[in-house]
C-alpha positions in Angstrom: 2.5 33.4 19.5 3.1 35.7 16.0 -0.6 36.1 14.7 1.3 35.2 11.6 2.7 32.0 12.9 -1.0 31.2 14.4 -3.1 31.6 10.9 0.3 29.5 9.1 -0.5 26.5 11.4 -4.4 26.9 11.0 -4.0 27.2 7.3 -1.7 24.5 7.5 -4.2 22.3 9.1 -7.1 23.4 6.5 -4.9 22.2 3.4 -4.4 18.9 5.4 -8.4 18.0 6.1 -9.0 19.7 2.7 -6.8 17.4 0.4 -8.2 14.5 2.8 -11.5 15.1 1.9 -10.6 15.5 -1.6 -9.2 12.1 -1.5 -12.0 10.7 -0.4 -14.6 12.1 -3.0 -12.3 10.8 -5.4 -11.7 6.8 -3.9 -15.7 6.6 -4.0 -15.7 7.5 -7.5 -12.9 5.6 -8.9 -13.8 0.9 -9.3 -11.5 -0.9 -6.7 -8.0 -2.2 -8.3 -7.6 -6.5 -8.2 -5.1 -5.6 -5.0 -7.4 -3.9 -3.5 -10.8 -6.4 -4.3 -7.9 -8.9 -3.0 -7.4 -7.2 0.2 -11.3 -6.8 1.0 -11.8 -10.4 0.6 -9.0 -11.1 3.5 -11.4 -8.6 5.5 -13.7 -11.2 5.0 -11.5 -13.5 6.9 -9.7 -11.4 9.5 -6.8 -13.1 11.6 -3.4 -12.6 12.7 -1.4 -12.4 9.2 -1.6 -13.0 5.3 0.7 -14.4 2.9 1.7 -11.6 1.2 1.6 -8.8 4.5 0.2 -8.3 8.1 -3.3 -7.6 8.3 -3.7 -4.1 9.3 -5.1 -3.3 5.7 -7.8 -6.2 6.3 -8.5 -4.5 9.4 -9.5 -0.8 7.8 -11.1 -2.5 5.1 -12.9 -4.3 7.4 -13.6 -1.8 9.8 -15.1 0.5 7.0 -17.5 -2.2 5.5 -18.5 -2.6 9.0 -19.7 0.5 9.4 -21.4 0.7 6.1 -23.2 -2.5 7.2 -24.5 -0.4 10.1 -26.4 1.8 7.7 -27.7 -0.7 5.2 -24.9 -0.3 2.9 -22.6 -3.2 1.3 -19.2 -3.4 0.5 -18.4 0.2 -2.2 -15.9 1.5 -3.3 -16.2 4.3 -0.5 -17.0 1.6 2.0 -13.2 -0.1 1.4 -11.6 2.8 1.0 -13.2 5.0 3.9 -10.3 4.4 6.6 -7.4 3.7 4.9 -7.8 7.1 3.5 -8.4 8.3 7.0 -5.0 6.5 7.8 -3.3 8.9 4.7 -4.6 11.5 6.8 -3.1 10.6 9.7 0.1 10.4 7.7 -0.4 14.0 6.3 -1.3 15.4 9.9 2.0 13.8 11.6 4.6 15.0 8.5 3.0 18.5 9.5 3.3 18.0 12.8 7.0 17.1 12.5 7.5 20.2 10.1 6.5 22.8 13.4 7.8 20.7 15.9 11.4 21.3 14.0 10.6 24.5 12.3 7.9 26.3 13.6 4.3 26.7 12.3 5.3 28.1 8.9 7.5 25.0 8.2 3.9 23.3 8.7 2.0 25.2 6.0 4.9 24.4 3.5 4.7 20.8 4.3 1.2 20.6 4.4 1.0 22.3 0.6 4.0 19.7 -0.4 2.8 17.0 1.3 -1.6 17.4 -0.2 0.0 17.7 -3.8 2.9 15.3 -3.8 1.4 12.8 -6.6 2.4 9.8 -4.0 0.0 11.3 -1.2 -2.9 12.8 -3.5 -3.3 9.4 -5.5 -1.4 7.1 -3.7 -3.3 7.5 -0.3 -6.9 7.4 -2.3 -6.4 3.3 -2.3 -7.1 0.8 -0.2 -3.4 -0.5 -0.3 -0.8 -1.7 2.8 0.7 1.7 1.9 -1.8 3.8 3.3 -1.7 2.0 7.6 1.7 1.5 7.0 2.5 5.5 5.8 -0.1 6.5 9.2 1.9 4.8 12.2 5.2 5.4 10.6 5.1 8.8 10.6 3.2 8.7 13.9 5.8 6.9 14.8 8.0 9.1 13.6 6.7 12.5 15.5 6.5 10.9 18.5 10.2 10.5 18.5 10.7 13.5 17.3 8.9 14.8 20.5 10.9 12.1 22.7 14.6 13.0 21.2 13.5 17.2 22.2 12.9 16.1 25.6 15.3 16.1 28.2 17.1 12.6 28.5 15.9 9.8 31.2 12.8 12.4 31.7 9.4 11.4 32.7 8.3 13.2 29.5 10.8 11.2 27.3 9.8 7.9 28.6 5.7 9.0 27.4 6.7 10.0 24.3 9.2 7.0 23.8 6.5 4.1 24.9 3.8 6.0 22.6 6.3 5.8 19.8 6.8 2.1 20.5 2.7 1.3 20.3 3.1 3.1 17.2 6.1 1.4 15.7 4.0 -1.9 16.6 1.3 -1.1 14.2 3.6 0.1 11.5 4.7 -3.9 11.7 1.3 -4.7 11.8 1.2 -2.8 8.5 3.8 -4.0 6.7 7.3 -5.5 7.2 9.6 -2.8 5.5 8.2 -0.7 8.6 11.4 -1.9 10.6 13.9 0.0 8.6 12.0 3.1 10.6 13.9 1.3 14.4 17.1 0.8 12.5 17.6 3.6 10.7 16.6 5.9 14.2 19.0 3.6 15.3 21.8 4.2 13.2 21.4 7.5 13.9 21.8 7.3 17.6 25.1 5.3 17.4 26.8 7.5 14.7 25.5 11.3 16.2 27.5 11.4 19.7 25.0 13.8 20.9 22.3 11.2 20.7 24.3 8.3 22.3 22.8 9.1 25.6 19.2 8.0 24.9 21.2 4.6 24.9 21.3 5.3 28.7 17.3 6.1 29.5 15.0 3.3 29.5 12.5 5.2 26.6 14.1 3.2 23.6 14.0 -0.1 25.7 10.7 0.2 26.3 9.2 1.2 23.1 10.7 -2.0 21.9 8.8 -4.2 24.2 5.6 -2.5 23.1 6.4 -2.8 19.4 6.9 -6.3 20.1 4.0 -6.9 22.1 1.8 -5.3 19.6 3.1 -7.1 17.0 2.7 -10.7 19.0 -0.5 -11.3 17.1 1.4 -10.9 13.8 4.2 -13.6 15.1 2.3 -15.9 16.4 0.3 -16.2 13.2 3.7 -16.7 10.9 4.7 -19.2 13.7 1.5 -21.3 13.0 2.3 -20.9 8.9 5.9 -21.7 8.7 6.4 -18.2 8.9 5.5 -18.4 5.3 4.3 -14.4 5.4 7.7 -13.7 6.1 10.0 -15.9 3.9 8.0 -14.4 1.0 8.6 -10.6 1.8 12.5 -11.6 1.7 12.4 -13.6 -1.7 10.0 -10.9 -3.1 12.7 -8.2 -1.8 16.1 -10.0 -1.7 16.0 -13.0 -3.5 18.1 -14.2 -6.0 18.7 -11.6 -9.2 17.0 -11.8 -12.2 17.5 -9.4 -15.3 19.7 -6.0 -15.5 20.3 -4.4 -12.7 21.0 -1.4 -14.2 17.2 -0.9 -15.1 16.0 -1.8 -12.4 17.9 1.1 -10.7 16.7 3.4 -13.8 13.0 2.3 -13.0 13.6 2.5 -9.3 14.4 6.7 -10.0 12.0 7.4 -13.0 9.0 5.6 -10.4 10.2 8.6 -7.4 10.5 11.1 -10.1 6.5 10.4 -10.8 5.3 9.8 -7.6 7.1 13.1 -5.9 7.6 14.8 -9.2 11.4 15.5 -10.7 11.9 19.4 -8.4 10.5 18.1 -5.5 12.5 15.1 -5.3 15.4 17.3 -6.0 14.9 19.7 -3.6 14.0 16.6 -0.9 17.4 15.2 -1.7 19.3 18.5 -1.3 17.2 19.6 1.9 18.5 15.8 3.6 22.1 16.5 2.3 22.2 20.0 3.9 20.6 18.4 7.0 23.2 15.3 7.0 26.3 17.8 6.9 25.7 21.0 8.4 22.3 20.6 11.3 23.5 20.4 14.7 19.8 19.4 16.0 19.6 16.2 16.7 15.7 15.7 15.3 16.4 16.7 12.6 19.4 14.8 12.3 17.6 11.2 12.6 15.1 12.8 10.7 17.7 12.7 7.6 18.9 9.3 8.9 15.7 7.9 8.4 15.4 9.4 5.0 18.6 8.1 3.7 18.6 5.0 5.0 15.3 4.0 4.1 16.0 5.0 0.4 19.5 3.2 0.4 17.8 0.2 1.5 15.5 0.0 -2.0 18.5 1.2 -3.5 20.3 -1.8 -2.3 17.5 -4.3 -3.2 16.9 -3.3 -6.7 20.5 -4.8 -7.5 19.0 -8.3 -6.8 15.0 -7.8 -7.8 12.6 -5.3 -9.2 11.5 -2.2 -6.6 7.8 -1.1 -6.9 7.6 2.8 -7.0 5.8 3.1 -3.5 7.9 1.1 -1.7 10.2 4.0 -0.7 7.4 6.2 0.2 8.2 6.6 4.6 11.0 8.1 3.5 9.2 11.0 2.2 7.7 11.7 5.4 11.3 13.0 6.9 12.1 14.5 3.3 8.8 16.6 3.4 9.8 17.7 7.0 13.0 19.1 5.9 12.0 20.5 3.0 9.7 22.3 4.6 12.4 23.1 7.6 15.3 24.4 5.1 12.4 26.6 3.3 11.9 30.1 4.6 8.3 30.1 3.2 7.0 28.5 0.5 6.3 31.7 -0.9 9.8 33.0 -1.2 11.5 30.1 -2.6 11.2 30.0 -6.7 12.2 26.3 -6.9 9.8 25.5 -4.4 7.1 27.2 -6.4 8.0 25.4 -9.1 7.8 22.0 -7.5 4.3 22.6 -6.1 3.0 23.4 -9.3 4.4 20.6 -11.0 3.2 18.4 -8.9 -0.4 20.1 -8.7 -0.3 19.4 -12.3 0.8 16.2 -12.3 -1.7 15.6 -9.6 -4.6 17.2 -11.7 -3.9 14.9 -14.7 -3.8 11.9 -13.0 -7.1 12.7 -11.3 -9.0 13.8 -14.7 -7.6 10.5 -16.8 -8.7 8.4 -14.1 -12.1 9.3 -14.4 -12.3 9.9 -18.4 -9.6 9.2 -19.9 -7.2 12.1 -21.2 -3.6 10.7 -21.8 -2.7 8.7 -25.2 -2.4 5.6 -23.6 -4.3 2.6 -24.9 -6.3 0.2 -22.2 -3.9 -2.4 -22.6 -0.9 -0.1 -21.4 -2.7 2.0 -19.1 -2.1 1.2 -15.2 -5.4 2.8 -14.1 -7.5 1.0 -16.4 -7.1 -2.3 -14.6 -9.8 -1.2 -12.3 -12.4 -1.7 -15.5 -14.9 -4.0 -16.6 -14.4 -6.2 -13.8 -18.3 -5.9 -13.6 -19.4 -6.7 -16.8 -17.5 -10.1 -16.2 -18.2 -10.7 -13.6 -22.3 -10.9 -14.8 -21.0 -13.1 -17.8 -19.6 -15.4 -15.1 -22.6 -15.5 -13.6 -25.2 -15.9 -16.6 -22.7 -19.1 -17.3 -22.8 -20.3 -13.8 -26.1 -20.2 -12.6 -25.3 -20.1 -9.0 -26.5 -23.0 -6.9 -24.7 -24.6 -4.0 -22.4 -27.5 -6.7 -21.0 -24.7 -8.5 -18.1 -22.4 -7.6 -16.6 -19.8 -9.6 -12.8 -18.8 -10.0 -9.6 -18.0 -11.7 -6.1 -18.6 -12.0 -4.9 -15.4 -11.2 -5.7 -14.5 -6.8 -6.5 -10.5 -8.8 -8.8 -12.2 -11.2 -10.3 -14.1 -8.5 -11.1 -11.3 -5.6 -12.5 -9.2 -8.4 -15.1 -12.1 -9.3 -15.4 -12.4 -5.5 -16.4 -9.1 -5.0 -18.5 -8.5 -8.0 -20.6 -11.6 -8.6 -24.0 -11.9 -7.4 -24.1 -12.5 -3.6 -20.1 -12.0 -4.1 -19.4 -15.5 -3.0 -16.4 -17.2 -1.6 -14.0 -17.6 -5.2 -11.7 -20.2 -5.9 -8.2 -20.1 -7.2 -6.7 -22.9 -9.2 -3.3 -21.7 -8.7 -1.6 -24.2 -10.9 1.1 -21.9 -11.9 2.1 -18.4 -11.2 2.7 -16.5 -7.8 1.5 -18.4 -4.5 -1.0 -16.1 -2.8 -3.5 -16.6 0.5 -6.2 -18.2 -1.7 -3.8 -21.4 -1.3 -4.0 -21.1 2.4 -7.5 -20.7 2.2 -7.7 -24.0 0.2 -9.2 -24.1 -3.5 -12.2 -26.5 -5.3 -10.7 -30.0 -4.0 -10.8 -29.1 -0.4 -14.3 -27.4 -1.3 -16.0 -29.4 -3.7 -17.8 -32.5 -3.5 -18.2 -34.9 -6.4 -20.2 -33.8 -9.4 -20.0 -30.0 -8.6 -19.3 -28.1 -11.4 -16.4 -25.0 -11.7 -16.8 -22.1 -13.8 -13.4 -20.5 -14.4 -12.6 -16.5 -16.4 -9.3 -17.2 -17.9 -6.9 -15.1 -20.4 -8.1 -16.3 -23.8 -6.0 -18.4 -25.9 -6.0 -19.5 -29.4 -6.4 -23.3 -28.2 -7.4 -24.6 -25.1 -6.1 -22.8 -22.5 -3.3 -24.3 -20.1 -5.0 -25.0 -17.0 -8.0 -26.2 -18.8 -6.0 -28.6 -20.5 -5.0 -29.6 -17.0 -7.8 -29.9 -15.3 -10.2 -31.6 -18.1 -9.4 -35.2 -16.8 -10.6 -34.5 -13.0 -14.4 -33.5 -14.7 -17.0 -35.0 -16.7 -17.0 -32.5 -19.3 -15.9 -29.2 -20.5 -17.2 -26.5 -22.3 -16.1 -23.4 -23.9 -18.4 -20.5 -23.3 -18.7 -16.6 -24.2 -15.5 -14.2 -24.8 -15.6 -11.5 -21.6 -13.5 -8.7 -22.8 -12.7 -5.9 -19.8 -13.2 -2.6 -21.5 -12.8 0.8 -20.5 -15.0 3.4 -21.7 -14.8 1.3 -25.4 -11.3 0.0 -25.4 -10.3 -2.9 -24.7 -7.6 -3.7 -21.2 -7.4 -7.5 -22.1 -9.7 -10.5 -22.6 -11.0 -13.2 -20.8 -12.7 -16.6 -21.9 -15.3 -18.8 -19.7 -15.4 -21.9 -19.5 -17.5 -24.5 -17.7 -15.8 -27.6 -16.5 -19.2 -30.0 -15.0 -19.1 -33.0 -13.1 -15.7 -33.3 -10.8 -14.8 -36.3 -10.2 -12.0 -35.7 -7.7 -8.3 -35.1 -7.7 -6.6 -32.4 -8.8 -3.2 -31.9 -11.3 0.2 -30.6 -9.0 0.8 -27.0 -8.9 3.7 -26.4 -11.4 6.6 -24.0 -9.4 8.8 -21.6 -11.4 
């Protein structure tokens, strides 16, 4: 091996664990988001599935409280955050990995350098979101077919790296559902490349689907048992019917991968696939740029009919990244690519600084990282109002509202949703006050304030003796206000409960 090549691929590896380690200094400094206080209360009640996604987030969430358990610690922000930024690292590791396996070890250090300081990775991969499990086994996933489409057809080598890649693809379901676009799109590729119609003929691709499926049987059988209500709500979410312009919801779709990759690295990702897509006449790198493509036309396709969130694209990077990288001679030597990885270091930079004191003109209300504020300070106000004793509950109307009250109240108890309007969420699976309460229990609820009497409260004042309006709870960061909440204590239930209005 070049002495060169050898430092390139240990360098390449330093920048990985470094920008790991990085992210994890910064996700114990920085309050957990409402998804994420959301996602740590399912850890609280692990099973087979969720409304909203599988439950392989639960599962490193749960995992990492675990093991702060084991050493006196409770639930942190470190604590909930510990694996799934382990899991980014994973993800990092195996977009390297790709990089050499297709372009030698000084492809790696490029990706690796791309890959720490791509604004998606280096912030997205610090929370304790789906994202992060599902970003780990898909471009696990990934490599290992990489490995299996560079060894020799019906081999004994290609079947290992095939069934490894189908135990892989199983927990990228496991992690969330848009994983199987990874299968068809590796698919697609096989069918249209000639070249790669004969691993139709070895028993490696058959396989790896019955271990994906097996893996995934937990996740089945849970839907099965729920109407496959997990399910039905990841397609209405995705592809239901269209509401407002699709033309800006194309426009957002772009300008959100033009943040989270920056605007020249996403340029020179899109070129590097094109190049790949006409001219390669490897056939890794060739379902590598399937993948890509395919994955991206997909969001394309769905934000005709409903609104794309900015991550959701973000496997497709792990291919892009490789490519990049491959088409690159060094990192060094290409301007533009200079270019991009300072932009995106800077980006990168900024985003970390105004997280922790805020830097950008943005006020509270309008800033997306200062939902992760005052969640604290209200939650003591709900608890100086409820006086906890075994006939009262806490709770909201929003599930965000509620995990965050669930996480930082005293003894962080089991919160209550009144769901009455708004998006159905696993707190209704869970059941809310009626199934919980007895008669005469009291329910303290944090709503949005109003000028009158807020909605629900209006709602629910006939099912209790009496209701009161107590303290204003604004959320604040660092002085300014994000929004403001009201409590209110509704005593004495007397049973029942008002019907749920649906959109």
């Amino acid at each position: 091996m070049d002495p060169a090549d050898a430092r390139a691929w240990r360098v390449a590896l330093l920048v990985t664990v470094a920008a790991s380690l990085v992210r994890l200094v910064f996700a114990s400094l920085l309050p957990l988001f409402p998804d994420e206080t959301y996602y740590w209360d399912w850890s609280r009640h692990l099973a087979g599935g969720y409304f909203d996604h599988p439950p392989m987030i639960a599962v490193l969430i749960g995992g990492g409280t675990a093991l702060a358990a084991a050493v006196g610690a409770g639930p942190s922000p470190f604590a909930v955050r510990l694996l799934p930024v382990l899991a980014g690292a994973v993800a990092s590791l195996a977009a390297v990995g790709i990089a050499r396996r297709i372009a030698g070890d000084r492809a790696a250090l490029t990706a690796a350098i791309v890959f720490a300081l791509m604004p998606l990775a280096a912030t997205g991969l610090v929370l304790a979101t789906p994202d992060a499990p599902l970003l780990a086994f898909s471009a696990l996933g990934l490599y290992l077919v990489v490995r299996a489409l560079q060894s020799p057809v019906r081999s004994r080598e290609s079947l290992g790296w095939w069934s490894l890649a189908g135990v892989a693809l199983g927990l990228a379901f496991a992690s969330k559902y848009t994983s199987i676009l990874l299968p068809l799109t590796i698919v697609a590729a096989v069918v249209v490349r000639p070249s790669l119609r004969a691993r139709l003929r070895e028993p490696g691709p058959y396989v790896a689907c019955i271990l994906a499926t097996i893996v995934f049987l937990p996740v089945l059988r849970w839907n099965a048992a729920h109407d496959w209500i997990s399910f039905r709500f990841q397609i209405q979410h995705g592809l239901g019917t269209p509401k407002g312009s699709a033309v800006k919801r194309e426009l957002d779709l772009i300008g959100g991968q033009l943040g989270l990759v920056s605007p020249i690295l996403f340029a020179l990702m899109a070129a590097a696939v094109w190049r790949t897509l006409r001219r390669t006449r490897d056939d890794a790198r060739f379902a590598l740029a399937v993948v890509a493509v395919g994955s991206w036309v997909f969001f394309a396709y769905s934000a005709l009919r409903r609104a794309v969130e900015a991550n959701w694209p973000a496997p497709s990077y792990v291919p892009g990244v490789a490519l990049l990288a491959a088409g690159a001679a060094t990192w060094r030597s290409d301007a533009w690519l200079r270019r991009g990885i300072v932009l995106a270091a800077v980006l990168v930079g900024v985003l970390y600084v105004h997280a922790l004191v805020p830097i950008l003109p943005l006020p509270a209300r309008r800033d997306p990282i200062a939902r992760s504020a005052g969640w604290d300070e209200l939650a003591v106000r709900v608890d100086d109002a409820s006086r906890p004793s075994e006939h009262r509950f806490i709770g909201a109307e929003r599930y965000q509202d509620v995990s965050e009250l669930a996480y930082h109240a005293t003894g962080r108890p089991h919160a209550v949703c009144t769901c009455l309007a708004g998006r159905h969420n696993q707190y209704e699976l869970w059941g809310g006050f009626p199934e919980r309460a007895t008669k005469g229990d009291t329910l303290v609820l944090a709503l949005d304030e109003r000028p009158a009497v807020h909605e629900a409260v209006a709602r629910l004042q006939p099912y209790f003796d009496s209701v009161a309006r107590g303290a204003l709870a604004p959320l604040t960061r660092r002085g300014d206000t994000v929004s403001v909440r009201r409590i209110w204590v509704l005593a004495g239930y007397r049973g029942g409960w008002p019907a749920r209005l649906d959109p």
